[in-house]
ROSELO-184431 format. One record per residue (C-alpha): residue number from 0; residue in three letters; x, y, z. Coordinates in Angstrom, 1 decimal, always signed. Layout:
REM residues N
[site NUM 'ALA' [X Y Z]]
...
END
This chain:
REM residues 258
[site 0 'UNK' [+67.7 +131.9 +74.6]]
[site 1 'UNK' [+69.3 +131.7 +71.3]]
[site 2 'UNK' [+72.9 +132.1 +70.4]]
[site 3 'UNK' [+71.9 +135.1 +68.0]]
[site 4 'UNK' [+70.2 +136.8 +71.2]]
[site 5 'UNK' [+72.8 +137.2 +73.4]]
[site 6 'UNK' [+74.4 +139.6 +71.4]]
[site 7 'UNK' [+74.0 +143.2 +71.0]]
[site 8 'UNK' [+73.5 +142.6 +67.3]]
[site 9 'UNK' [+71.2 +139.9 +67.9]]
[site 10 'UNK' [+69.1 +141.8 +70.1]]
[site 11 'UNK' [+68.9 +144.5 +68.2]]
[site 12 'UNK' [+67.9 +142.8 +65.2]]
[site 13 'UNK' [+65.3 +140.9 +67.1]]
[site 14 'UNK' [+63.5 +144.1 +68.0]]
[site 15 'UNK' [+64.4 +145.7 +64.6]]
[site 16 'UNK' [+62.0 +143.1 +63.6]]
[site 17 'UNK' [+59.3 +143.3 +65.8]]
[site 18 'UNK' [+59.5 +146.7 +65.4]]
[site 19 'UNK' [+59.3 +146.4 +61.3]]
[site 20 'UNK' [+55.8 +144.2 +61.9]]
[site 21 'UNK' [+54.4 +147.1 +63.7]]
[site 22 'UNK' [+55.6 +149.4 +61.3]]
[site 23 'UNK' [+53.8 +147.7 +58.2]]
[site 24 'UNK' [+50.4 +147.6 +59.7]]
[site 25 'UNK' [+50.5 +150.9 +60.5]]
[site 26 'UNK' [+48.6 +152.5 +56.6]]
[site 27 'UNK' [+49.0 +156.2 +58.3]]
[site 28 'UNK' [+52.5 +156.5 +59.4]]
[site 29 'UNK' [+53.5 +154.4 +56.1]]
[site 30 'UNK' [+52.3 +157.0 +54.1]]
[site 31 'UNK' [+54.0 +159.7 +56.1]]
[site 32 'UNK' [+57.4 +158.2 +56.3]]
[site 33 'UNK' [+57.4 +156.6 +52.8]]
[site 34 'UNK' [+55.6 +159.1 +50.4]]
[site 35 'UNK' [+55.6 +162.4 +51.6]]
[site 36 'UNK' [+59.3 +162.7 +51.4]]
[site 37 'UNK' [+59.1 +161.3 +48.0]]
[site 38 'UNK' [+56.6 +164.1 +46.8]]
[site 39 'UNK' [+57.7 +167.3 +48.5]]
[site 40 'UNK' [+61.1 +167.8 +47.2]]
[site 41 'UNK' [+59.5 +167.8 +43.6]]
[site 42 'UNK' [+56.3 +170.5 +45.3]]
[site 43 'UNK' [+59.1 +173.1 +46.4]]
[site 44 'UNK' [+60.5 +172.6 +43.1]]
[site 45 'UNK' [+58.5 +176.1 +41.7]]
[site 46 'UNK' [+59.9 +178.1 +44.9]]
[site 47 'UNK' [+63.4 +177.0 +43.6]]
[site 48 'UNK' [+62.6 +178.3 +40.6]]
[site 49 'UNK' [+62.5 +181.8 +41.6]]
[site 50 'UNK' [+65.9 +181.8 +43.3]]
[site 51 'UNK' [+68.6 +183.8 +41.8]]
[site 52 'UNK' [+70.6 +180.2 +42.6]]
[site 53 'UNK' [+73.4 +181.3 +39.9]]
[site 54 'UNK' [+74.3 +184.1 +42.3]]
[site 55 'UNK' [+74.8 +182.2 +45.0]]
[site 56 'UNK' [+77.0 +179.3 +42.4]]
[site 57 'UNK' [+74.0 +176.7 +42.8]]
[site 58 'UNK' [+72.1 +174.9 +40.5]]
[site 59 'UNK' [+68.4 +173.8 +40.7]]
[site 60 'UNK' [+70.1 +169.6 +41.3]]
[site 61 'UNK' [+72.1 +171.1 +43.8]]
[site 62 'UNK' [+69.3 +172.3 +46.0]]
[site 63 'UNK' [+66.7 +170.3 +46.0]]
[site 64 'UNK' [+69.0 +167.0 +45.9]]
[site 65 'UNK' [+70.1 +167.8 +49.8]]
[site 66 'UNK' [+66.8 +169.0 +50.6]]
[site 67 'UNK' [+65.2 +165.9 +49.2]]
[site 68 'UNK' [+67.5 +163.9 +51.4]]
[site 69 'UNK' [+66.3 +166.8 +54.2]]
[site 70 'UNK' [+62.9 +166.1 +53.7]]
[site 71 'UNK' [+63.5 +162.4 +54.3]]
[site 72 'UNK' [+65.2 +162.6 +57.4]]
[site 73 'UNK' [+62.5 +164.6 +58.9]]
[site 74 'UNK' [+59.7 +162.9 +58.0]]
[site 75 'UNK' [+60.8 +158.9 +57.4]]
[site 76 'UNK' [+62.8 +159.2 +60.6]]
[site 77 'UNK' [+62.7 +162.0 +63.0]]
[site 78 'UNK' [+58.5 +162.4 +62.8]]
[site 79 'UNK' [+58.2 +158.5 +62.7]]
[site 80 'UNK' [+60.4 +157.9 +65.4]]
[site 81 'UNK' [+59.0 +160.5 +67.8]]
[site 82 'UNK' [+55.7 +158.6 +67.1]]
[site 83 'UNK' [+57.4 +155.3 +67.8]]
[site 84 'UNK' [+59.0 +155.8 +71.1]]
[site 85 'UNK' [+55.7 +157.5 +72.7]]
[site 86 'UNK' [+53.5 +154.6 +71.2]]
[site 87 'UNK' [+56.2 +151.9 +72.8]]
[site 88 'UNK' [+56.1 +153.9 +75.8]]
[site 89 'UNK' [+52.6 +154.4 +76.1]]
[site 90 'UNK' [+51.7 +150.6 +76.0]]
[site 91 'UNK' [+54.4 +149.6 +78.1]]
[site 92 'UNK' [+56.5 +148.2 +75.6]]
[site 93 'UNK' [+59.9 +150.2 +76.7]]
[site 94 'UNK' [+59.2 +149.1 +80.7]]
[site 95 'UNK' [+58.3 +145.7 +79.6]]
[site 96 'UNK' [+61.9 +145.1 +77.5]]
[site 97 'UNK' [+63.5 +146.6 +80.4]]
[site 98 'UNK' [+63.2 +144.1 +82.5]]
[site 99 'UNK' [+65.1 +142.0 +80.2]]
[site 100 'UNK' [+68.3 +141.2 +79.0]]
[site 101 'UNK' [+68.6 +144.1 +76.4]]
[site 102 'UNK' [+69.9 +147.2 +77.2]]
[site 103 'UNK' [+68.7 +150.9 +77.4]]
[site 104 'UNK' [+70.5 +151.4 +74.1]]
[site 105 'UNK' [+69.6 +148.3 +72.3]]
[site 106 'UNK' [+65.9 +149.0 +73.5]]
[site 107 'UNK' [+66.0 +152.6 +71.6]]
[site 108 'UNK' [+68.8 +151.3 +68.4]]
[site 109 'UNK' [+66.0 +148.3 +67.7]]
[site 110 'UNK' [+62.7 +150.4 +68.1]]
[site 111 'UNK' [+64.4 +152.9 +65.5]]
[site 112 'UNK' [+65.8 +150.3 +62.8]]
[site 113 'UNK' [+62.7 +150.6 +60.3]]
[site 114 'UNK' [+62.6 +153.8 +60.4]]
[site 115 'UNK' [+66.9 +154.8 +60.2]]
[site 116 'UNK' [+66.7 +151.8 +57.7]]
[site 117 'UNK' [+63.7 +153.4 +55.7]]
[site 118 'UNK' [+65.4 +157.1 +55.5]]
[site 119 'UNK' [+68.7 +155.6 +54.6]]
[site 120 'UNK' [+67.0 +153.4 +51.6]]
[site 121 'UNK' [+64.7 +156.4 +50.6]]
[site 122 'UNK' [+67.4 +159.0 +50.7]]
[site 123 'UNK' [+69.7 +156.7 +48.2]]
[site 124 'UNK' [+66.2 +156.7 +46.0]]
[site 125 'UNK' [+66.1 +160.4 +46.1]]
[site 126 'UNK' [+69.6 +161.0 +45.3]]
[site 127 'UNK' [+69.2 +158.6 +42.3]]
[site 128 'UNK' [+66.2 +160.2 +41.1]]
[site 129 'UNK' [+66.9 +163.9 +41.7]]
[site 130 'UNK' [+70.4 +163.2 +39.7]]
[site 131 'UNK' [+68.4 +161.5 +36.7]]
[site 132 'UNK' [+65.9 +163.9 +36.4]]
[site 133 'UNK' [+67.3 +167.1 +37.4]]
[site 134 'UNK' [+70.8 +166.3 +35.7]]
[site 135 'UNK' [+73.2 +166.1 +38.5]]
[site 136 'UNK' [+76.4 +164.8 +38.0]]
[site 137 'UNK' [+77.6 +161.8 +40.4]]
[site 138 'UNK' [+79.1 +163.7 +43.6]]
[site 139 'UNK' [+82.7 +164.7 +43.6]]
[site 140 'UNK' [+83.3 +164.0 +46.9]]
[site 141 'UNK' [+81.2 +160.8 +48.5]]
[site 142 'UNK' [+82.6 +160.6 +51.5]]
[site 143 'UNK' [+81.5 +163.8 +52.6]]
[site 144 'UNK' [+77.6 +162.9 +51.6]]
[site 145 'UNK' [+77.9 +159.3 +52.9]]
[site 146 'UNK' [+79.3 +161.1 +55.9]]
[site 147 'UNK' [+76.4 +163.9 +56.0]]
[site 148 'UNK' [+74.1 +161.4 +55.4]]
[site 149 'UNK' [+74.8 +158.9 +58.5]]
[site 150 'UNK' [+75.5 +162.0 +60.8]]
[site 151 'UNK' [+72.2 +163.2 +60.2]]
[site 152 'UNK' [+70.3 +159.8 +60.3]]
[site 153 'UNK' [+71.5 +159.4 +63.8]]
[site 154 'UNK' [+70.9 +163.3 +65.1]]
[site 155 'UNK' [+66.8 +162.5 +63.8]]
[site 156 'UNK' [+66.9 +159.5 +65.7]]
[site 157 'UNK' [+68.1 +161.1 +69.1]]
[site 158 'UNK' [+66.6 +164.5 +68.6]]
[site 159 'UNK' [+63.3 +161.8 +68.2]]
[site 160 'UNK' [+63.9 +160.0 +71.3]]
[site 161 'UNK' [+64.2 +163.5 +73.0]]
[site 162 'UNK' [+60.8 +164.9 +71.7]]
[site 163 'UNK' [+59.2 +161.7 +72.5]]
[site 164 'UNK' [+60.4 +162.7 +76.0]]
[site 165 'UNK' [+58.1 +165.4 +76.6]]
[site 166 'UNK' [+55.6 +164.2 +74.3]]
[site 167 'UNK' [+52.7 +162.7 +76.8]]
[site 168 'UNK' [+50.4 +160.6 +74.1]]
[site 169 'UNK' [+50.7 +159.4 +70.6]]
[site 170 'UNK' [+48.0 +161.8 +69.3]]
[site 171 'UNK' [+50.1 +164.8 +70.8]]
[site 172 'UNK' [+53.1 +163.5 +69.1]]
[site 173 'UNK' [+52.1 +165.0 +65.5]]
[site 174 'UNK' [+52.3 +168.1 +67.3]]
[site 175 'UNK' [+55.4 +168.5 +69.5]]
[site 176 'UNK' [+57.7 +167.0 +66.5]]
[site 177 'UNK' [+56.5 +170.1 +64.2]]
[site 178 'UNK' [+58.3 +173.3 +65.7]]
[site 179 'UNK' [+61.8 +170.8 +64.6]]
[site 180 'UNK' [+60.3 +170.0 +61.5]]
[site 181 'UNK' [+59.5 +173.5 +60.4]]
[site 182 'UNK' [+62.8 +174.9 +61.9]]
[site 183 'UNK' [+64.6 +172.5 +60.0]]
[site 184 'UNK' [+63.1 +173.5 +56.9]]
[site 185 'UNK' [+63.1 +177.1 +57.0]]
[site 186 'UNK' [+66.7 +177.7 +58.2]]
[site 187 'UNK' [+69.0 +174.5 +57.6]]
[site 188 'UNK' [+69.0 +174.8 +53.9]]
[site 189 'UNK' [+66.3 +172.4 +53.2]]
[site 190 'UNK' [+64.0 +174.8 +51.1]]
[site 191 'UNK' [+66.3 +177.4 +51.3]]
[site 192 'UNK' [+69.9 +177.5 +50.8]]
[site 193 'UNK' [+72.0 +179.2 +53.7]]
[site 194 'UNK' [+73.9 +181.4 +50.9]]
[site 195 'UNK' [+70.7 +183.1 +50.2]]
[site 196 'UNK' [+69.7 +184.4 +53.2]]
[site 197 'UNK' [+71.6 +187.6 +55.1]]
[site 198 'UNK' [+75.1 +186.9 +56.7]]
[site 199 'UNK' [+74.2 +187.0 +60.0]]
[site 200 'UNK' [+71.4 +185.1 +59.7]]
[site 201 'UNK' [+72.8 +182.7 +57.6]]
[site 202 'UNK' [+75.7 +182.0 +60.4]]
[site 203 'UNK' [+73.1 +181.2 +63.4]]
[site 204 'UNK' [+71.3 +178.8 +60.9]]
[site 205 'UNK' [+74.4 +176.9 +60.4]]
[site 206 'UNK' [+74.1 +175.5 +63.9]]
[site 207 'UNK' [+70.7 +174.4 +63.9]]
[site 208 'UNK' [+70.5 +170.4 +63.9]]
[site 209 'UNK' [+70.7 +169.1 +60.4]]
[site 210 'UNK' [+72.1 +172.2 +59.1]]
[site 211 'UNK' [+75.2 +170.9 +58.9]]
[site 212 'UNK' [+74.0 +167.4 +57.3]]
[site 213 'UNK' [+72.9 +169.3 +54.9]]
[site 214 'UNK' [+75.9 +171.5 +53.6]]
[site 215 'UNK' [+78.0 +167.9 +54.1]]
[site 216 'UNK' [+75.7 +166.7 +51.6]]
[site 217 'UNK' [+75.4 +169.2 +49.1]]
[site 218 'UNK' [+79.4 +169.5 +49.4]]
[site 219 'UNK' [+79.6 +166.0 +48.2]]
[site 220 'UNK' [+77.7 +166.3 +45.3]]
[site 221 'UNK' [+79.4 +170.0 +44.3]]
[site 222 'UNK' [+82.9 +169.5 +45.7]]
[site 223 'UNK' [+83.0 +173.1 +46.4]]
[site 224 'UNK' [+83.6 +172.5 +50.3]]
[site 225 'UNK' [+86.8 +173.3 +51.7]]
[site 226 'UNK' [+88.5 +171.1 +54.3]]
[site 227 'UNK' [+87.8 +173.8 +56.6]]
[site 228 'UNK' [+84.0 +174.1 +56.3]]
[site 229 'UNK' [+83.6 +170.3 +56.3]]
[site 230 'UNK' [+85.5 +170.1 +59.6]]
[site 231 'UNK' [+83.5 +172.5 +60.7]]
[site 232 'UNK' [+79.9 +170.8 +59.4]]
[site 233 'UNK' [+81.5 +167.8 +60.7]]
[site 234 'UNK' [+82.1 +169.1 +64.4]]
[site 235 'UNK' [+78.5 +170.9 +64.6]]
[site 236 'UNK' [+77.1 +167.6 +63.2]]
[site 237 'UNK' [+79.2 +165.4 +66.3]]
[site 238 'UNK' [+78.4 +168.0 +68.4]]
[site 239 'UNK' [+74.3 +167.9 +67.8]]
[site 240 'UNK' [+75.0 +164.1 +67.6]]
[site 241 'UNK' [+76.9 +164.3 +71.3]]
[site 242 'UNK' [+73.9 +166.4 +72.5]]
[site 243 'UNK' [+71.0 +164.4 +71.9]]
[site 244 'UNK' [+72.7 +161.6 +73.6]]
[site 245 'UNK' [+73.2 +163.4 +76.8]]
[site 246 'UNK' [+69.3 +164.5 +76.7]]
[site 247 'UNK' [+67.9 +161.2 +75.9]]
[site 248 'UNK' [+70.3 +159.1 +78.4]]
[site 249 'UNK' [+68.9 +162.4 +80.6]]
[site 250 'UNK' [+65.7 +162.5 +80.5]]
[site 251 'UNK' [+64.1 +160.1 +77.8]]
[site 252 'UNK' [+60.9 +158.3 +80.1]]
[site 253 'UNK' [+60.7 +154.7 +80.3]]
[site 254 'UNK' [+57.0 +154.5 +81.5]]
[site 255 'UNK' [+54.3 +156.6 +80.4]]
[site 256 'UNK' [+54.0 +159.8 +81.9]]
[site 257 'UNK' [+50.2 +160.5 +85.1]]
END
């Protein structure tokens, strides 16, 4: 064995790899992971429209920047990922690496590298592009976004690996990922921004999953976010983060499910 593989890094970056070969030949999940993100920020763009946003002290940038990054982190890494893990699982793939020298984590950390690493590179696009042409200044507080952003690439990649969990085939796995995916959407300020909706509704929709990803996010382009509500998007975010770890070391499945 090489030098390079007997390290964690190493390891990882060997099945990062592999992983990214599989990943290219794939024409279907390409197109899912790479362009739909890039198109529906700009389709939801009408329903913006019709928001009283000034109300609510937002601007069109200021919504559909974080939701663009939203949309990305659903679909380039939580929806490709729960595909991923099955499809490994399925062929034997995860039982196979087991037997090994990697680990349980490197196993899971190397089969989601394309994907983290296609989100992270497709979010910086959006953010770039929806600043250009929606006029959004640079963001006032980076570390907050750069913050939002990481939290939330690793809660799509565990909340992934727990779908993927009670997810029996690959064909099933377009299916159990959606009920996330349209959750997400609807209530964590993707299409719709948590200060339009009613108080109390608005306050349980701040602790679903990316929810607070996405007010971390949009706080670091506006600067409006007190210390206070970033701690507390921060500690929801750790928290999600600290629960999907539990599930997946849990009750993630190795070997495909009779």
């Amino acid at each position: 064995m090489s030098e390079a593989l007997s390290t964690p890094v190493g390891r990882i970056s060997a099945l990062g790899r592999a992983e990214l070969t599989l990943f290219l030949r794939s024409k279907g999940m390409i197109f899912s992971a790479v362009f739909v993100p890039l198109m529906l920020p700009f389709s939801v763009r009408a329903v913006v429209q019709d928001m009283d946003l000034a109300e609510a002290g937002l601007s069109m940038g200021l919504v559909l920047l974080p939701g663009a990054i939203g949309f990305s982190l659903l679909f380039a890494v939580y929806m490709a990922l729960v595909g991923v893990f099955v499809g490994r699982r399925e062929e034997l793939v995860l039982k196979r690496l087991r037997t090994g020298e990697p680990r349980d984590a490197e196993i899971l950390a190397g089969a989601a590298l394309p994907a983290v690493a296609t989100g992270l590179l497709q979010s910086l696009l959006l953010a770039v592009g929806c600043s250009v042409l929606l006029d959004v200044a640079a963001p006032k507080a980076v570390a907050l976004a750069v913050l939002g952003l990481l939290l939330g690439l690793v809660i799509c990649a565990s909340l992934a690996a727990v779908t993927a969990s009670f997810t029996r085939t690959v064909e099933s796995a377009q299916v159990t990922g959606v009920p996330m995916m349209l959750v997400t959407m609807a209530g964590s300020g993707v299409m719709v921004p948590l200060e339009m909706l009613p108080d109390r509704l608005a306050s349980f929709c701040e602790l679903l999953p990316l929810s607070p990803v996405i007010t971390l996010v949009r706080g670091g382009w506006s600067g409006d976010l007190s210390a206070y509500e970033a701690l507390g998007a921060a500690l929801t975010a750790l928290a999600w983060v600290a629960l999907g770890v539990f599930a997946v070391r849990r009750w993630f499945r190795w070997e495909p499910r009779r």
